[in-house]
MARMI-939671 format. One record per residue: residue in three letters; x negated, y, z of N, C-alpha, C, O in turn. Coordinates in Angstrom, 3 decimals. Layout:
<pts>
aa / neast / nnorth / nup / caeast / canorth / caup / ceast / cnorth / cup / oeast / onorth / oup
Ala / X / Y / Z / X / Y / Z / X / Y / Z / X / Y / Z
...
</pts>
This chain:
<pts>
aa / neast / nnorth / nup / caeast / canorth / caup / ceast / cnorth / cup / oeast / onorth / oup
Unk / -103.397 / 81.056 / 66.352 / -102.943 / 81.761 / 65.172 / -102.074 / 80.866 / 64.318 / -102.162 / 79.641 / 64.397
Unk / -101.207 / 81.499 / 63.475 / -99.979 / 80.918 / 62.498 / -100.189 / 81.531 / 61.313 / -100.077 / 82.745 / 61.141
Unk / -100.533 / 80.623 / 60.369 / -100.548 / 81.482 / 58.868 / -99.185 / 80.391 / 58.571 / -98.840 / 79.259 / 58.909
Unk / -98.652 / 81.575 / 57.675 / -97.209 / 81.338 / 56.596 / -97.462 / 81.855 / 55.483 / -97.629 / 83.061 / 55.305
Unk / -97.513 / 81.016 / 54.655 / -97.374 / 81.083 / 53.269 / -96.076 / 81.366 / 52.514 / -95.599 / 80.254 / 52.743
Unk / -95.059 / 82.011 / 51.747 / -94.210 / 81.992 / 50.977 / -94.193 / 82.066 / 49.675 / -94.845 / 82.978 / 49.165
Unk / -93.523 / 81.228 / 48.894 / -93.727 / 81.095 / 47.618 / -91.847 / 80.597 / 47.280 / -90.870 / 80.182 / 47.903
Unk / -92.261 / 81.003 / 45.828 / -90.292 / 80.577 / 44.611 / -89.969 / 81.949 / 44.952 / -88.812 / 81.849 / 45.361
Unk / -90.217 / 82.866 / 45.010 / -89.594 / 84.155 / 44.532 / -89.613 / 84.874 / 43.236 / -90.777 / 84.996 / 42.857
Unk / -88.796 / 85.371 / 42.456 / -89.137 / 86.169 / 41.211 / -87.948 / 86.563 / 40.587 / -87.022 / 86.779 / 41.368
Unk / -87.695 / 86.732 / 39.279 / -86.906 / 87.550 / 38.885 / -85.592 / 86.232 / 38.224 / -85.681 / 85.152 / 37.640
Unk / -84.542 / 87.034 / 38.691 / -83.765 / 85.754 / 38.091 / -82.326 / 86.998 / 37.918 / -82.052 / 88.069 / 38.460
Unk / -81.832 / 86.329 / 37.105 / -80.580 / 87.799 / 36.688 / -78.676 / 86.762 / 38.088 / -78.438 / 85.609 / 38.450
Unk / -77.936 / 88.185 / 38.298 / -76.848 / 88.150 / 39.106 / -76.120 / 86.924 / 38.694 / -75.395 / 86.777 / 37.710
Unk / -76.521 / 85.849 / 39.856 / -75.476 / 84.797 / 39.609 / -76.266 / 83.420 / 39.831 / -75.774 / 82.294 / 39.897
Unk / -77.502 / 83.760 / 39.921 / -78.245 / 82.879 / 39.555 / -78.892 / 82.600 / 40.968 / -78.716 / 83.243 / 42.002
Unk / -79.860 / 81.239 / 40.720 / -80.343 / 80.801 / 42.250 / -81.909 / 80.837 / 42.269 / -82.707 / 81.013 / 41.348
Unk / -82.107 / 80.604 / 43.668 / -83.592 / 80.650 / 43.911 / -83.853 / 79.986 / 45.221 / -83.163 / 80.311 / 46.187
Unk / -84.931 / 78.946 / 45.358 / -85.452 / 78.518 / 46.639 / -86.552 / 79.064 / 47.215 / -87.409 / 79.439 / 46.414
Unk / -86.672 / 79.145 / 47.820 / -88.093 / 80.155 / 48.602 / -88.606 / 78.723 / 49.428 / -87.875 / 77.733 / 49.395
Unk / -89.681 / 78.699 / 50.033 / -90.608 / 77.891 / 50.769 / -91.495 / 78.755 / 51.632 / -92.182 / 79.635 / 51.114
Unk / -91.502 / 78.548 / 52.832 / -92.535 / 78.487 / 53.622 / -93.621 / 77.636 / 54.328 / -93.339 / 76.957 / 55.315
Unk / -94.664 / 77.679 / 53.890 / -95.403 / 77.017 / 54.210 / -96.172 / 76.895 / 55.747 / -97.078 / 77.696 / 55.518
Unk / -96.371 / 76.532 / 56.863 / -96.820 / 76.648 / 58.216 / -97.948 / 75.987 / 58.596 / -97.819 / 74.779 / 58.396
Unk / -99.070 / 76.305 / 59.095 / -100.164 / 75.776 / 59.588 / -100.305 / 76.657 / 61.017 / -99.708 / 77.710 / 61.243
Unk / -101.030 / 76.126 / 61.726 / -101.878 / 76.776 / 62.918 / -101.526 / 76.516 / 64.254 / -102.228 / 76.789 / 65.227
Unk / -100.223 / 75.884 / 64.279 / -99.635 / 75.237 / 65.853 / -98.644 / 74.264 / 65.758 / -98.785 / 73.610 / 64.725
Unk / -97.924 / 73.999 / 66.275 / -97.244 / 72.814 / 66.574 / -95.502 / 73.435 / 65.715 / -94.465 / 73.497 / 66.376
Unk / -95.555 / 73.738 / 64.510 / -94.658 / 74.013 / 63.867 / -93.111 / 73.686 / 64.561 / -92.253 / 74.550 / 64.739
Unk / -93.013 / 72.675 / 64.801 / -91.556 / 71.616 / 65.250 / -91.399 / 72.275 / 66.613 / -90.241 / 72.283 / 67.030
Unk / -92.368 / 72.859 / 67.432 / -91.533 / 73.751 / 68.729 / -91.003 / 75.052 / 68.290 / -90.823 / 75.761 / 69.280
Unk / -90.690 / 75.629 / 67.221 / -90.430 / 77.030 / 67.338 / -89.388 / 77.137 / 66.233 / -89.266 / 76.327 / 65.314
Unk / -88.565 / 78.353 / 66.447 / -87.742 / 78.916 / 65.473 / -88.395 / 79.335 / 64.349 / -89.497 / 79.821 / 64.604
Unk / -88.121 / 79.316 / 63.293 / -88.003 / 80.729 / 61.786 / -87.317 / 81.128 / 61.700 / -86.325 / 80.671 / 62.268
Unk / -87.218 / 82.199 / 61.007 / -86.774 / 83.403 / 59.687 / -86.890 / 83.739 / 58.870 / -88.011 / 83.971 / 58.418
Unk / -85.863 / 83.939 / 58.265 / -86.337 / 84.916 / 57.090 / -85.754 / 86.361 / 57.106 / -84.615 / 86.551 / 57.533
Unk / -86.584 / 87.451 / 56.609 / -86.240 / 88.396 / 56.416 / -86.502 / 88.968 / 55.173 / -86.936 / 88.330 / 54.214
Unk / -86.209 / 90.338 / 55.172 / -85.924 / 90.850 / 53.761 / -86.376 / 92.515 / 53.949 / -86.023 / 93.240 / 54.879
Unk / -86.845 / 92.718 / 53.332 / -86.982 / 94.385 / 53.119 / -86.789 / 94.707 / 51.758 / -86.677 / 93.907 / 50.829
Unk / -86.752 / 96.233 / 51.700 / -86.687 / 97.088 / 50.206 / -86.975 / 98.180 / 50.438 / -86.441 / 98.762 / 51.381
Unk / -87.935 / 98.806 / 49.625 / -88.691 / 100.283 / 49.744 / -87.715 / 101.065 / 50.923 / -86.601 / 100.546 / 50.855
Unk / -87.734 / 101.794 / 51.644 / -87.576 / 102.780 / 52.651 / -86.622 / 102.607 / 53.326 / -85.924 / 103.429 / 53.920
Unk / -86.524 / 101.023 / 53.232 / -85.292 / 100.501 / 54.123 / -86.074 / 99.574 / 55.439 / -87.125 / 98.983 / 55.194
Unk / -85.519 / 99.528 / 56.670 / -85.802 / 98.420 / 57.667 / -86.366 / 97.275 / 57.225 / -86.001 / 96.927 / 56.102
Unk / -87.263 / 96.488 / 57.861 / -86.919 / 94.576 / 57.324 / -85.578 / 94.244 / 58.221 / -85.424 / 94.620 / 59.383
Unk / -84.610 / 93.445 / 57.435 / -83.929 / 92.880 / 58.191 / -83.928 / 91.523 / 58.031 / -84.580 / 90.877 / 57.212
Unk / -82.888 / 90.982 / 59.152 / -82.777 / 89.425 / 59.507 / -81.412 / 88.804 / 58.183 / -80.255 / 89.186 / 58.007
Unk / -82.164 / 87.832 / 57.542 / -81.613 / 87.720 / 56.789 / -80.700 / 85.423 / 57.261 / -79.567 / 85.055 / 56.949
Unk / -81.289 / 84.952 / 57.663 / -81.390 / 84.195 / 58.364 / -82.369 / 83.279 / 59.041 / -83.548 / 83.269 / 58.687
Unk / -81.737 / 82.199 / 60.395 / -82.694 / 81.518 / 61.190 / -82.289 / 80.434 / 61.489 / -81.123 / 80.118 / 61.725
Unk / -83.141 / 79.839 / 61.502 / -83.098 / 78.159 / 62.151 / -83.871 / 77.661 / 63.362 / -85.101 / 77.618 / 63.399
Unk / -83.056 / 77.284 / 64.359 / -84.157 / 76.889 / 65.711 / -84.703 / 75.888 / 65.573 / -84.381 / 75.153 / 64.639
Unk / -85.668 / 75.551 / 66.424 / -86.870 / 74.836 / 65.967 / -86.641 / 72.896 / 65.719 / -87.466 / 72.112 / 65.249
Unk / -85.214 / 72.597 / 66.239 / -84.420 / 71.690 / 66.064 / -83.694 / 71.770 / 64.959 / -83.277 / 70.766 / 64.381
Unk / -83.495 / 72.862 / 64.600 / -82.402 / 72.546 / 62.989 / -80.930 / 72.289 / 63.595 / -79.862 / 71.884 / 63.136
Unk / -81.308 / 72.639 / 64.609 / -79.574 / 71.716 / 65.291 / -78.968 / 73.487 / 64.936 / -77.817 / 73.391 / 64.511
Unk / -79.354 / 74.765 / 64.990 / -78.738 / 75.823 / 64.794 / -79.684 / 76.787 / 64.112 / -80.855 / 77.154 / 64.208
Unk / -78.203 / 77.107 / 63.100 / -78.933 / 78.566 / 62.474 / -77.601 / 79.493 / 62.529 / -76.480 / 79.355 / 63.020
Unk / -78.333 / 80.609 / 61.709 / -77.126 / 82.150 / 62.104 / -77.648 / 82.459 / 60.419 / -78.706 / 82.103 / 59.902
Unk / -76.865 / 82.997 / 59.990 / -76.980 / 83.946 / 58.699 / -76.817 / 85.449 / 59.171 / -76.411 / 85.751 / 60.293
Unk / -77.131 / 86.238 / 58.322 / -76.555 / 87.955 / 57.983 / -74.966 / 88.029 / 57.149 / -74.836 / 87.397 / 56.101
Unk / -74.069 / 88.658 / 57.582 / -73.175 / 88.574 / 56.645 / -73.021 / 88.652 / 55.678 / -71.973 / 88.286 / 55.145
Unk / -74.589 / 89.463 / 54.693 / -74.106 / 89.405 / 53.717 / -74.536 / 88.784 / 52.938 / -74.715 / 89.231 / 51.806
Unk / -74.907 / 87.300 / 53.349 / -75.686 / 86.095 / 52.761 / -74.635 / 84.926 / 53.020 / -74.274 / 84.042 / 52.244
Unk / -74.275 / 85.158 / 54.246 / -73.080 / 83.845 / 54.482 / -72.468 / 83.358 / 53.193 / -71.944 / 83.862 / 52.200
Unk / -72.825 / 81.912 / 53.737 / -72.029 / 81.468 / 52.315 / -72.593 / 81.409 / 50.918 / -72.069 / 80.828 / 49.967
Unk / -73.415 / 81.897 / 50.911 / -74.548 / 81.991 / 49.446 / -75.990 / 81.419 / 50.157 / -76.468 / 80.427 / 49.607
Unk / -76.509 / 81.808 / 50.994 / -78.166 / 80.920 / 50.942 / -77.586 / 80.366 / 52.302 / -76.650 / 80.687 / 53.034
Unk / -78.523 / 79.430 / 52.312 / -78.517 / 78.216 / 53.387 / -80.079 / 77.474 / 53.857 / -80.376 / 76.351 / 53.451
Unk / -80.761 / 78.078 / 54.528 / -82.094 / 78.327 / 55.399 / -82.274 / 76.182 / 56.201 / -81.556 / 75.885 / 57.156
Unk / -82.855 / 75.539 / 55.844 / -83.311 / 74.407 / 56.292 / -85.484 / 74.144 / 56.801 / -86.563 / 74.736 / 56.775
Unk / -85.068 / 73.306 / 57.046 / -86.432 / 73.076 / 57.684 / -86.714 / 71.577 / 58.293 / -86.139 / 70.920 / 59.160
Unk / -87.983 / 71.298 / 57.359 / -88.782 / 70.040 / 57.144 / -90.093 / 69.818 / 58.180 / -91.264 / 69.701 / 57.821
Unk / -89.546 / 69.790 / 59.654 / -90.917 / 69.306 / 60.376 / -91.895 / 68.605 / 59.947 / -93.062 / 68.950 / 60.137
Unk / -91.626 / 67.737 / 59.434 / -92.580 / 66.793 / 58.546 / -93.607 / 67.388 / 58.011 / -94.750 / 67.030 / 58.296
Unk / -93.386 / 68.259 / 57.264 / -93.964 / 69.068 / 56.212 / -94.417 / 70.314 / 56.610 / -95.069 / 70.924 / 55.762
Unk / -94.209 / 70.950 / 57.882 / -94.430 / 72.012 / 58.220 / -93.441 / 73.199 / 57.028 / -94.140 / 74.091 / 56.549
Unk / -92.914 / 73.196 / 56.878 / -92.032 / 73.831 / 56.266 / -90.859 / 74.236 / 56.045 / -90.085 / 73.290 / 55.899
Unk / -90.187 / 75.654 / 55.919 / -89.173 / 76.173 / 56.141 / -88.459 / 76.740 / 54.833 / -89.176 / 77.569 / 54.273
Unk / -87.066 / 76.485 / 54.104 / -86.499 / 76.851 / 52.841 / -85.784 / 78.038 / 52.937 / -85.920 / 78.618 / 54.015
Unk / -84.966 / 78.631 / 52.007 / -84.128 / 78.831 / 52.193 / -84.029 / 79.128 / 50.429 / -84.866 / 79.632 / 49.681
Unk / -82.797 / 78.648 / 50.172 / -81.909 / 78.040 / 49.044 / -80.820 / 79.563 / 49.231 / -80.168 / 79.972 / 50.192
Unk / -81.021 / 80.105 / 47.810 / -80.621 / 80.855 / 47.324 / -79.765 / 81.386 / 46.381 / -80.270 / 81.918 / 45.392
Unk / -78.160 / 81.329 / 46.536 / -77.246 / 80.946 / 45.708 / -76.463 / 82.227 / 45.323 / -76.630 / 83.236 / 46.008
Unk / -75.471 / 82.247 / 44.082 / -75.226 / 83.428 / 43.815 / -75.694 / 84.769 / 44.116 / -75.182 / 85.655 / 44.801
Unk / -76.918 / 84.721 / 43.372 / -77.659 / 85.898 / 43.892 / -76.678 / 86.783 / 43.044 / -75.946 / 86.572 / 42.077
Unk / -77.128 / 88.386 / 44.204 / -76.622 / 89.740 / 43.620 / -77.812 / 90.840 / 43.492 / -78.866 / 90.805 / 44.127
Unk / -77.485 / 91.680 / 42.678 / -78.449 / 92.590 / 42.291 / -79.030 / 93.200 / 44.237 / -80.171 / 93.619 / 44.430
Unk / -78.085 / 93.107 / 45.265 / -78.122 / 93.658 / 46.035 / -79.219 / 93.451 / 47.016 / -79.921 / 94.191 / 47.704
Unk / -79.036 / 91.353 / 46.705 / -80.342 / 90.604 / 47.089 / -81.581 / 91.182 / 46.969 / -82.320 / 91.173 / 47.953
Unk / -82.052 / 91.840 / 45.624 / -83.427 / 92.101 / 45.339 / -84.394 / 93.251 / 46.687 / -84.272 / 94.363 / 47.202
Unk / -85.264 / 92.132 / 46.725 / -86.016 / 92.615 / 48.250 / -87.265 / 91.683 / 48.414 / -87.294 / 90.563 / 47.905
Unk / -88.428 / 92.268 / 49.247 / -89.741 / 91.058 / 49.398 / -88.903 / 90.511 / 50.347 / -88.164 / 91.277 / 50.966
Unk / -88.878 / 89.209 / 50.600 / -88.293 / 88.129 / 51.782 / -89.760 / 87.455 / 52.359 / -90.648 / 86.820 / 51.790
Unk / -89.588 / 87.869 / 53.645 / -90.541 / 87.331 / 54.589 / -90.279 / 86.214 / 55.606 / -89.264 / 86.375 / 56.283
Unk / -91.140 / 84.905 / 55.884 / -90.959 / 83.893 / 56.455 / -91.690 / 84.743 / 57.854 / -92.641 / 85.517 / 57.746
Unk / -90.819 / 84.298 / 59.489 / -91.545 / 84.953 / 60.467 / -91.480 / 83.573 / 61.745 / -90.563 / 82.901 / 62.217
Unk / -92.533 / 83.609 / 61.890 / -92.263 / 82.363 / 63.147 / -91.855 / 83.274 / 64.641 / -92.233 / 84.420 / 64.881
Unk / -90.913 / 82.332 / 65.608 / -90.604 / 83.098 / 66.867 / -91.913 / 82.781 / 67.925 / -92.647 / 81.794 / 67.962
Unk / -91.910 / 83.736 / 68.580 / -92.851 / 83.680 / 69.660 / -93.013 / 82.946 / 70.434 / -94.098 / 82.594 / 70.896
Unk / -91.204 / 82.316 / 70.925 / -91.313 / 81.446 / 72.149 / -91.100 / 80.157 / 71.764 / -90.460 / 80.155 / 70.713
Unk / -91.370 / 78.990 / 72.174 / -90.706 / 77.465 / 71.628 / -89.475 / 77.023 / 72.065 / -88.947 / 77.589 / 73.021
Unk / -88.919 / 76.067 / 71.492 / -87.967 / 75.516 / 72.026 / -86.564 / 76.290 / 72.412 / -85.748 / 76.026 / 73.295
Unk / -86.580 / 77.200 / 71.563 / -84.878 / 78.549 / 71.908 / -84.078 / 77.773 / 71.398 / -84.404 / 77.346 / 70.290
Unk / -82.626 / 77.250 / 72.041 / -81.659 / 77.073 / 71.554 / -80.784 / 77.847 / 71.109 / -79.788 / 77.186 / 70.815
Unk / -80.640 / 78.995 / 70.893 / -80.199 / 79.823 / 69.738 / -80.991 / 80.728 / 68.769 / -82.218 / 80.797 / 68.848
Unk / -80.427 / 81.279 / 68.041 / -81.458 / 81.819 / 66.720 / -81.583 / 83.642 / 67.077 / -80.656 / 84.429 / 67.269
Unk / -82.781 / 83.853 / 67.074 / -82.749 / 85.460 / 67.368 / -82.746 / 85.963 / 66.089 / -83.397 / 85.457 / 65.175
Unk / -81.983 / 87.022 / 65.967 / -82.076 / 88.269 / 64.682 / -83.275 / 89.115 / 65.324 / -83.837 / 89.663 / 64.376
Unk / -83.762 / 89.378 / 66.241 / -84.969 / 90.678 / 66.336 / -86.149 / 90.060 / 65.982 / -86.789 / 89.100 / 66.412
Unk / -86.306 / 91.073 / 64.849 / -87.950 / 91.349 / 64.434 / -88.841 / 90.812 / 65.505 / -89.406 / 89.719 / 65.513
Unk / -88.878 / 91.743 / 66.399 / -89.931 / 91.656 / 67.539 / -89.624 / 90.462 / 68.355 / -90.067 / 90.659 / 69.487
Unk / -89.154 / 89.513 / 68.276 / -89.677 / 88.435 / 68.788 / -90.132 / 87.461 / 68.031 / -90.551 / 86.396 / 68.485
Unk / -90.075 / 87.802 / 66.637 / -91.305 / 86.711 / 65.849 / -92.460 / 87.607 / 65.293 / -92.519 / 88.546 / 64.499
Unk / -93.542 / 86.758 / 66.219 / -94.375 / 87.354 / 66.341 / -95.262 / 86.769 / 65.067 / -96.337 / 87.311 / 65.324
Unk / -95.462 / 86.111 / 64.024 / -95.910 / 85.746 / 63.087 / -95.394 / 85.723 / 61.549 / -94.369 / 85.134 / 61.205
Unk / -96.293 / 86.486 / 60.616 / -95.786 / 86.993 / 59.530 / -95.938 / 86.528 / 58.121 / -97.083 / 86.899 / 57.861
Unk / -95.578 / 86.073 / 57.298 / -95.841 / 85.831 / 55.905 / -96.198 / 86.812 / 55.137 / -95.581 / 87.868 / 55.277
Unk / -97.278 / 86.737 / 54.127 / -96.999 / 87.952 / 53.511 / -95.905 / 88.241 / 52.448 / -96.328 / 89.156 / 51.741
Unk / -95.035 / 87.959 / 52.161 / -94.059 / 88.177 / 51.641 / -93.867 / 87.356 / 49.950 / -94.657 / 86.587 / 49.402
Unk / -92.857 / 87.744 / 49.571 / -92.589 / 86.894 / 48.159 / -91.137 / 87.934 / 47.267 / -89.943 / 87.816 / 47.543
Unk / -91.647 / 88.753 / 46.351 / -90.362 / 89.174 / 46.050 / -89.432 / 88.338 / 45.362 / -89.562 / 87.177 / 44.975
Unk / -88.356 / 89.223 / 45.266 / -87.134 / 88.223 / 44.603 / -86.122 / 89.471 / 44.323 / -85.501 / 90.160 / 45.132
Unk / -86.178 / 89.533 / 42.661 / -85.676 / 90.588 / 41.884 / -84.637 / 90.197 / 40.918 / -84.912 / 89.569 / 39.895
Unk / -83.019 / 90.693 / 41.346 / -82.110 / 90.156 / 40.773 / -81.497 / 91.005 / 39.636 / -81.075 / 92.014 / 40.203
Unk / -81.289 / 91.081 / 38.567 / -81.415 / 91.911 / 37.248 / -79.903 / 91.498 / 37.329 / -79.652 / 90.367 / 37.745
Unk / -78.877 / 92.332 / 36.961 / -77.766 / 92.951 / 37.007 / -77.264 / 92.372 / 35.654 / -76.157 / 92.688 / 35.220
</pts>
């Protein structure tokens, strides 16, 4: 089992920044990819970005490129993602998800292959 913790989410007004943290216990953190994702009432979760379990690659969503930037502290068991010019559009719970398999050299966008969930952290951007 993998518990993820997320925490630094909350209300911050358009323009403004935010770091999120994930916290990781329960396996060998440094073999596997993260994510983050994002939902909002009666919408999908989507892939918001990922980092493989090397840090040597990540992928963004387009419509984050360029504003947050997703890192990760083996050391620490822990996964960021740094949150810049936020937009009202941002506002969504953001979920930390570990991947299923170890060692992927590229970053998956599908849900269903991270099989481990955070319970979430909102992050509400006031206009």
């Amino acid at each position: 089992q993998v518990q993820l913790v997320e925490s630094g989410g909350g209300l911050v007004q358009a323009g403004g920044s935010l770091r999120l943290s994930c916290a990781a216990s329960g396996r060998t953190f440094s073999n596997y990819a993260m994510g983050w994702f994002r939902q909002t009432p009666g919408k999908e979760r989507e892939f918001v970005a990922g980092i493989t379990w090397s840090g040597r690659e990540v992928l963004y969503a387009d419509s984050v490129k360029g504003r947050f930037t997703i890192s990760r502290d083996n050391a620490k068991n822990a996964v960021y993602l740094q949150m810049n010019s936020l937009k009202p559009g941002d506002t969504a719970v953001y979920y930390c998800a570990a991947h299923s398999l170890p060692h992927g050299i590229l970053v998956d966008t599908t849900l269903a292959l991270y099989n481990f969930w955070g319970q979430g952290t909102q992050v509400t951007v006031s206009s």
